[in-house]
C-alpha positions as CSV (number, residue, x, y, z in Angstrom):
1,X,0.0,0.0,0.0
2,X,1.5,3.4,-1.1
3,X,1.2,6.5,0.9
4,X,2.1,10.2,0.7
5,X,3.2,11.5,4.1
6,X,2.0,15.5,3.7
7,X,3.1,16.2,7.8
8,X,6.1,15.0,9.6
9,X,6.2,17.2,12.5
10,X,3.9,18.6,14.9
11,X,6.0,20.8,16.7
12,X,7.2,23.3,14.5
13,X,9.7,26.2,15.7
14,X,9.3,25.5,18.9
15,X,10.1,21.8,19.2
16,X,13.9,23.3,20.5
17,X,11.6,24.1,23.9
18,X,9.0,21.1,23.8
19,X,9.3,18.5,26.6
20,X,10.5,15.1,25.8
21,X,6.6,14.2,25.0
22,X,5.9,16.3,22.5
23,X,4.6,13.9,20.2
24,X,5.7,13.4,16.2
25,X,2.6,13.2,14.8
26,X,2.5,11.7,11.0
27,X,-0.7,11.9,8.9
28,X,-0.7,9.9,5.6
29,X,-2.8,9.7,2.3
30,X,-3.2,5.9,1.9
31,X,-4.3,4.4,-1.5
32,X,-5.5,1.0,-1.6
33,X,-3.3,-1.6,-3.8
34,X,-6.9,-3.8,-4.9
35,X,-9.4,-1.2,-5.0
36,X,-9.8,1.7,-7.5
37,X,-9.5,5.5,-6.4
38,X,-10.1,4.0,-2.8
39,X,-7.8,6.3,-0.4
40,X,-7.5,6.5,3.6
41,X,-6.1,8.9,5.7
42,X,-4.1,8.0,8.6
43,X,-2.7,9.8,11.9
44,X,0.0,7.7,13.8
45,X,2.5,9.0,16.5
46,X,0.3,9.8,19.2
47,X,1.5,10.0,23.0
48,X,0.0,8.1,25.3
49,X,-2.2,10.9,26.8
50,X,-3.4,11.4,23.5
51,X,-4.4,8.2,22.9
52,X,-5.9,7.8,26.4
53,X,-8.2,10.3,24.6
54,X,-8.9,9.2,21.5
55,X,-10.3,5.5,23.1
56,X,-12.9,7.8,25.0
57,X,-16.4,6.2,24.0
58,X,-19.5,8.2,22.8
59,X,-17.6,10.8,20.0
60,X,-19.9,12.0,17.5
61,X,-19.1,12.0,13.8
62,X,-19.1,15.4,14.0
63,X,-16.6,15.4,17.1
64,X,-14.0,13.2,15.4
65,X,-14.4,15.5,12.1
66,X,-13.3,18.4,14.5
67,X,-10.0,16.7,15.4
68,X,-9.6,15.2,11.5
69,X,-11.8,16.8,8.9
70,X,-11.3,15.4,5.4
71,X,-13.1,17.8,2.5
72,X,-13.5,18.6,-0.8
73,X,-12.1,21.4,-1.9
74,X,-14.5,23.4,-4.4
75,X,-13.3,26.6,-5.3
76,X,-13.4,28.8,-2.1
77,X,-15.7,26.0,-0.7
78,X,-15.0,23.1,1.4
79,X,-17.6,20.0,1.4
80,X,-17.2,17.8,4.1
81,X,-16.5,13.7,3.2
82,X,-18.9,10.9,4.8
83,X,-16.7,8.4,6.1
84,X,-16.3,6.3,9.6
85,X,-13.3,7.2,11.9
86,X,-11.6,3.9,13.3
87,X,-9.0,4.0,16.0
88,X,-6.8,0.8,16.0
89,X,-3.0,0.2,16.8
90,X,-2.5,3.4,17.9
91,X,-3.2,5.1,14.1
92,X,-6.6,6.7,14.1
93,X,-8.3,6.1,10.4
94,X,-10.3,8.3,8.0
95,X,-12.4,5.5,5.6
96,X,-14.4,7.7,3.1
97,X,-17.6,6.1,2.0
98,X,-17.1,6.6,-1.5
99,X,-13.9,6.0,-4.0
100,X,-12.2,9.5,-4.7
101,X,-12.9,11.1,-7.9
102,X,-9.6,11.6,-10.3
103,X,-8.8,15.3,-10.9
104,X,-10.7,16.8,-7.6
105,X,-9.0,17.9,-5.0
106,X,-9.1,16.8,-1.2
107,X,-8.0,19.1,1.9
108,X,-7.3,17.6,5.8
109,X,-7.4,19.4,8.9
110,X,-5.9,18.0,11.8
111,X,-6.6,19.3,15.3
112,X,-4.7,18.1,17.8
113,X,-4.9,20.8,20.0
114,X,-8.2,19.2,20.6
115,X,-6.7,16.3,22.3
116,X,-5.3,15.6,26.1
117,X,-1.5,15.4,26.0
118,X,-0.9,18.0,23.2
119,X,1.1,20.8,24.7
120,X,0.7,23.4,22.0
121,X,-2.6,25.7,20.3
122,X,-2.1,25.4,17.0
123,X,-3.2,23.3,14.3
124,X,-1.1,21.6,11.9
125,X,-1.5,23.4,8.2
126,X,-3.8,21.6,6.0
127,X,-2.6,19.7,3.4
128,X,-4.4,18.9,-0.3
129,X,-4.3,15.3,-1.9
130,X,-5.9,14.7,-5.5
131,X,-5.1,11.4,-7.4
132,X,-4.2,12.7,-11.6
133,X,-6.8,13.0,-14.0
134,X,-6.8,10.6,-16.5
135,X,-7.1,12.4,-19.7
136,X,-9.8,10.7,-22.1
137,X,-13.1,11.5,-23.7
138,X,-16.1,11.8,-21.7
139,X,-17.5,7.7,-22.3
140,X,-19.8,7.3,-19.6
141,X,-23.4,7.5,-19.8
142,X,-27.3,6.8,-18.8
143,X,-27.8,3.4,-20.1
144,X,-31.1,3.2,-19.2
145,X,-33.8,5.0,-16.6
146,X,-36.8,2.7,-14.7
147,X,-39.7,2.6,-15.2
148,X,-39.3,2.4,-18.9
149,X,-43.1,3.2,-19.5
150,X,-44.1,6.4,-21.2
151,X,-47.3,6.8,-18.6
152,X,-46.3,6.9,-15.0
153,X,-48.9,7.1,-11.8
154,X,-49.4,9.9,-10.1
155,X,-48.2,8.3,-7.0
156,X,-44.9,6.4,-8.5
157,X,-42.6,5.7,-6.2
158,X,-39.2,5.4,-7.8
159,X,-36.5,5.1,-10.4
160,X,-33.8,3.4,-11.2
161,X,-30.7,5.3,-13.4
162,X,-28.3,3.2,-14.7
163,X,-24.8,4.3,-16.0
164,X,-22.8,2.5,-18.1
165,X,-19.9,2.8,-15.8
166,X,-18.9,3.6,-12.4
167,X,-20.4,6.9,-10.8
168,X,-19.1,9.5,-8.0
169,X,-21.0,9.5,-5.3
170,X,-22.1,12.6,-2.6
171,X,-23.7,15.6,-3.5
172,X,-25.5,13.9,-6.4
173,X,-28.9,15.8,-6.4
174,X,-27.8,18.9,-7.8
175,X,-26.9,16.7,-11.0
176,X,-30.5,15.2,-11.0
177,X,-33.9,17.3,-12.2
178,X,-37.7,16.7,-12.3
179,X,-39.3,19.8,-14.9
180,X,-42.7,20.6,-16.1
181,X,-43.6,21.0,-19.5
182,X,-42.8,24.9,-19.0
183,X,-38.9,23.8,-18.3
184,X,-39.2,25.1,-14.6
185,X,-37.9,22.8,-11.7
186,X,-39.9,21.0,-9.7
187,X,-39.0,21.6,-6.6
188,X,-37.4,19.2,-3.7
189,X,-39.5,16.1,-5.6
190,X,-37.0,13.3,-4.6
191,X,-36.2,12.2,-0.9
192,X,-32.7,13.4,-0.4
193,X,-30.9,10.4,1.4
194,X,-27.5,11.1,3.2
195,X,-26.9,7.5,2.7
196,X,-26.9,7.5,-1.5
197,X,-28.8,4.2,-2.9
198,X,-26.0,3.2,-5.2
199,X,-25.5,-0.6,-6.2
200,X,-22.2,-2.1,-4.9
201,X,-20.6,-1.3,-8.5
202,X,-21.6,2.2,-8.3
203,X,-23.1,1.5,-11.4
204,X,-27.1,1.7,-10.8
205,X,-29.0,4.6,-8.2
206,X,-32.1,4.1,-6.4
207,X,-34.2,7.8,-6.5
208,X,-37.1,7.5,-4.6
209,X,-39.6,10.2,-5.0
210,X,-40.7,11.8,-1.6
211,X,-43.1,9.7,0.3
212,X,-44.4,12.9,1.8
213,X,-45.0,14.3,-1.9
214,X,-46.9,10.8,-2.2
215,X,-49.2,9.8,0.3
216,X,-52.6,11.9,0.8
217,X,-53.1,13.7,4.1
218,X,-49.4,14.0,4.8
219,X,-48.1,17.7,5.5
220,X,-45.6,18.2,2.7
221,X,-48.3,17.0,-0.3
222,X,-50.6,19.2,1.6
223,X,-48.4,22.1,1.8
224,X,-46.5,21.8,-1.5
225,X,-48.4,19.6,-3.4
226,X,-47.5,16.5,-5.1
227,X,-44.1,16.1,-7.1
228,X,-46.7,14.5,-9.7
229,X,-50.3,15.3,-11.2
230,X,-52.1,13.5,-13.6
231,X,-52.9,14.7,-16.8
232,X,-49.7,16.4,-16.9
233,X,-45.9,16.0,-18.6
234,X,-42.1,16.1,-17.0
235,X,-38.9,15.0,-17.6
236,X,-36.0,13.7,-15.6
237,X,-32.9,15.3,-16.0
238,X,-29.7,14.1,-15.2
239,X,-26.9,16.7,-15.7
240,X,-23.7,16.1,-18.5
241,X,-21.5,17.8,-15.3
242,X,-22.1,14.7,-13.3
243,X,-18.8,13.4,-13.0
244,X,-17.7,9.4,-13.0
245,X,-15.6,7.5,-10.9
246,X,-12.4,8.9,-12.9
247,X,-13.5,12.4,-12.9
248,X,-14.8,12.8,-15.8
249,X,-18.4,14.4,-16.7
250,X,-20.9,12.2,-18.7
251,X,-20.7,12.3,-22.1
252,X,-24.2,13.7,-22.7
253,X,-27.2,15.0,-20.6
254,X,-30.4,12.7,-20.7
255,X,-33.9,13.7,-20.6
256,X,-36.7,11.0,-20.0
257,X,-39.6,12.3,-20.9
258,X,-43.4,10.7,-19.7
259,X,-46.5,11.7,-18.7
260,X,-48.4,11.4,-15.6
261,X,-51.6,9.1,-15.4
262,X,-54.1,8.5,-12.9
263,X,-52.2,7.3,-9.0
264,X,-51.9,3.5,-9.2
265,X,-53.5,1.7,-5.2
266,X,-54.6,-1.3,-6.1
267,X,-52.3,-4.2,-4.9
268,X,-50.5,-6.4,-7.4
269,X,-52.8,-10.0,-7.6
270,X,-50.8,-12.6,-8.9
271,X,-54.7,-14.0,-9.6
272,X,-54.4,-12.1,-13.2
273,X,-50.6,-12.7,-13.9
274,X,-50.6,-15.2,-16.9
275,X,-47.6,-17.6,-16.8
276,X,-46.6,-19.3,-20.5
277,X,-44.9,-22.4,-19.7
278,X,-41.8,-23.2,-21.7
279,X,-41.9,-26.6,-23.4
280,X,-40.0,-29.7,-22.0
281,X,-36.2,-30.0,-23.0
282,X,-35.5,-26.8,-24.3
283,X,-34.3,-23.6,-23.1
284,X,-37.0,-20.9,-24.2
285,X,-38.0,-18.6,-21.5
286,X,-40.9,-19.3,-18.8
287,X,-42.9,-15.9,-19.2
288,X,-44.9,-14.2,-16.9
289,X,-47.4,-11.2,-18.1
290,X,-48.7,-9.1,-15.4
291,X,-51.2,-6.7,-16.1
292,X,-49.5,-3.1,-15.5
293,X,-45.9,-2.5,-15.0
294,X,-43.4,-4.0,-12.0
295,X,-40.9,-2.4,-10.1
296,X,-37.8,-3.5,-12.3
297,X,-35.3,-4.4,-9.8
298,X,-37.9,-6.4,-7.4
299,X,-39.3,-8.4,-10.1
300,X,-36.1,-9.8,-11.2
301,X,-35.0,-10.3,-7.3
302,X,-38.1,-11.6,-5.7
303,X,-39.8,-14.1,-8.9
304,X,-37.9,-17.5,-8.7
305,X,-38.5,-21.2,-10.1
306,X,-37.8,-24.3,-7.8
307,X,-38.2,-27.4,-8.2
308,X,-39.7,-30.2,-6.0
309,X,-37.6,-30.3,-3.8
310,X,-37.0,-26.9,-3.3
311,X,-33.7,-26.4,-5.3
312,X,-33.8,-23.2,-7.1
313,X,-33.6,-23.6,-11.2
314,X,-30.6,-20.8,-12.0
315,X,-31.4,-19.2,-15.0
316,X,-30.9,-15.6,-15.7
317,X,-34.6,-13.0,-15.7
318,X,-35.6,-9.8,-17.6
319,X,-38.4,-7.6,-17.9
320,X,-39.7,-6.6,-21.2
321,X,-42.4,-4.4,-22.8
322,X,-42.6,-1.5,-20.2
323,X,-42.0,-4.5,-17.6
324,X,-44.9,-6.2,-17.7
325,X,-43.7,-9.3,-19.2
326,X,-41.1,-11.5,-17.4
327,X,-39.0,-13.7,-19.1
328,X,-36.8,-16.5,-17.1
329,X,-34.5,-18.7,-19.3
330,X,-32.3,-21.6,-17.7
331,X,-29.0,-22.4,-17.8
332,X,-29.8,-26.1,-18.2
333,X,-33.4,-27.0,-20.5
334,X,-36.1,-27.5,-18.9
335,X,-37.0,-31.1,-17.2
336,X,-40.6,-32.6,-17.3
337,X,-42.2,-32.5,-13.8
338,X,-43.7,-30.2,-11.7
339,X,-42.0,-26.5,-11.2
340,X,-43.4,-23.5,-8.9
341,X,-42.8,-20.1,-9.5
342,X,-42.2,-18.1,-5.6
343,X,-43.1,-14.5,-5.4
344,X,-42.4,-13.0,-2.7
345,X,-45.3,-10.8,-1.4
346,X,-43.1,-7.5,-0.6
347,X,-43.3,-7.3,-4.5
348,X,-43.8,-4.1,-5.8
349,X,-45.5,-2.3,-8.5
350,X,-44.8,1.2,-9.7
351,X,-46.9,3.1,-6.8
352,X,-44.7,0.8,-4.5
353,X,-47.8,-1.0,-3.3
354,X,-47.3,-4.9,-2.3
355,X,-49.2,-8.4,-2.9
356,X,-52.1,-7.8,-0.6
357,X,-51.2,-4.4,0.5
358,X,-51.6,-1.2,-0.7
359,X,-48.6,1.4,-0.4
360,X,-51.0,4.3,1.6
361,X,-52.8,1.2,3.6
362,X,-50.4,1.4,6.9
363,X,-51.5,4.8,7.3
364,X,-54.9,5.7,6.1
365,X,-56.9,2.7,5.8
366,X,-58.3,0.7,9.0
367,X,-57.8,-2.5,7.1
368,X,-55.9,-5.7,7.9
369,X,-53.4,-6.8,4.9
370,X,-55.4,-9.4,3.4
371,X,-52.2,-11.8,2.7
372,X,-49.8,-13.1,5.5
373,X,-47.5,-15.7,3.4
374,X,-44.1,-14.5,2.9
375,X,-44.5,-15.9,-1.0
376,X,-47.3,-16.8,-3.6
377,X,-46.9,-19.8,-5.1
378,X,-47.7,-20.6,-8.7
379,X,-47.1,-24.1,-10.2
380,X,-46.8,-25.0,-13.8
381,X,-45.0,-28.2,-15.7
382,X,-43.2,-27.3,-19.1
383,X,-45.1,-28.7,-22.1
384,X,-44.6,-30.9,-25.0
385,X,-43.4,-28.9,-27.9
């Protein structure tokens, strides 16, 4: 592991003066040998007063960043990294919770003035770290925003952006906008999470419209409205400046446009899903048709084909035509005998609403959920060709 050391020495001019404790304190950049733009920042050299300290139980986030903030630096700005702080053979450890972009740059300041057993008031200088740019064309882009459909519920409760390689993580909302058909923002529509809902690949974000701009006889859809009206048209925006993993801005904006039909609070019934079996000895798909679209990343998580036995049939699952059609083919053709398709319940449609429970129903409705099994089960046996 490779490390830039940007202070050796605490003490400064007057270390001539300092008692024999004055502690050398070393604070390191640290970039990870098997994981890409991953860097930690490290403070050894402590004394043992210091340290006596530092093992204190109960610090806040915010109380550790006041003895080791890590930013970044834009322009006369300074944006403070999410990380954990972890205190362990006698180095105290800075783990951001994103990779570090190439290009930007990233400041420290180190208190230790802050600490028992540091006999002087200042703080040590802080220092910049930025891993180079790598110069290339702008390659990454939106691959692909769900729900696919064109007509959206009032009431939807997500999407899903994919990019077509790894993304940069924190502070991603001002990249990401929901417009009328006049242009204008609309404004605050998604709920703005401090933990970001990005697949471990950094590859695919979960943006989930406000629940408060959702459900009826909440205050914010009373007081602002909804983020969505039928009858009308918007597009999502997500910025070109959006920078990837390496820095660089996407290669081009993308606009999805749709338009808003009537809110969606019916439960999904598997009852009126129609399942195609596949025939016997071959590998075409098993398909599913449900009769209005599915959340995209549920439905190809929580729909699985077993056996007998119980052993699960691997195979690989899509969702076509506006995701209303589910197609499963196997990695091995398909045996005679019986086969069940498990769904699990906590399914979701576009509205967010479950099998046997309606999304609003926990709040408004004095109703009991209708469906207690953890999974629907729905048998066919692949067919002669």
């Amino acid at each position: 592991m490779g490390f830039v050391v940007i202070s050796t020495d605490a003490r400064g001019a007057a270390a001539k003066s300092a008692p024999e404790t004055m502690p050398e304190l070393v604070t390191r950049w640290l970039e990870s040998p098997t994981e890409t733009n991953r860097v930690t920042v490290e403070v050894s050299g402590f004394n043992r007063a210091m340290l006596r300290d530092l093992e204190k139980p109960g610090r806040t986030f915010q109380q550790w960043a006041a003895i080791l903030g890590v930013f970044v630096e834009e322009g006369h700005f300074q944006s403070p990294m999410l990380g954990a702080y972890v205190l362990t053979n006698a180095t105290l450890r800075f783990e951001p919770r994103f990779p570090l972009g190439r290009g930007v740059r990233y400041g420290v300041h180190f208190s230790p003035d802050r600490l028992d057993g540091y006999p002087w008031s200042n703080m040590i200088p802080s220092h910049v770290f930025s891993l180079p740019a790598v110069q290339s064309v702008p390659a990454t882009i939106v691959s692909q925003v769900f729900p696919s459909a064109a007509v959206l519920p009032e009431n939807l409760l997500k999407f899903y952006v994919h990019f077509s390689a790894p993304m940069r993580g924190g502070d991603i909302y001002r990249h990401i906008h929901l417009r009328n058909e006049a242009g204008k923002d609309i404004e605050l529509p998604f709920l703005e999470l401090g933990e970001e809902l990005w697949n471990p690949a950094m590859t695919r974000l979960t943006l989930f419209i406000d629940p408060g701009r959702i459900k009826r006889e909440v205050k914010p859809l009373e007081e602002v409205g909804p983020a969505l009206e039928s009858g009308k048209r918007y597009t999502l925006v997500i910025d070109r400046a959006w920078p990837d993993a390496n820095g660089e801005s996407l290669k081009e904006m993308f606009q999805k446009a749709f338009k808003v039909g009537p809110p969606d609070r019916d439960p999904p019934d598997t009852k009126f899903w129609k399942l195609q079996p596949p025939p016997r000895g071959s590998s075409k798909p098993l398909v599913i048709s449900f009769p209005k679209s599915m959340d995209h990343a549920l439905a190809q998580r929580m729909i699985r084909v077993v056996v007998p036995r119980g052993e699960l049939v691997a195979g690989d699952a899509v969702l076509e035509d506006q995701e209303r059609r589910w197609l499963f083919t196997p990695t091995q053709p398909w045996k005679a005998g019986s086969h069940t398709v498990l769904v699990q319940t906590t399914i979701e449609d576009l509205a967010g609403n479950n099998i046997g429970k309606a999304f609003e129903v926990d709040l408004f409705d004095n109703i009991q959920r209708g469906l207690t099994n953890l999974t629907v089960k729905l048998p066919f046996e692949p067919i002669s060709e």
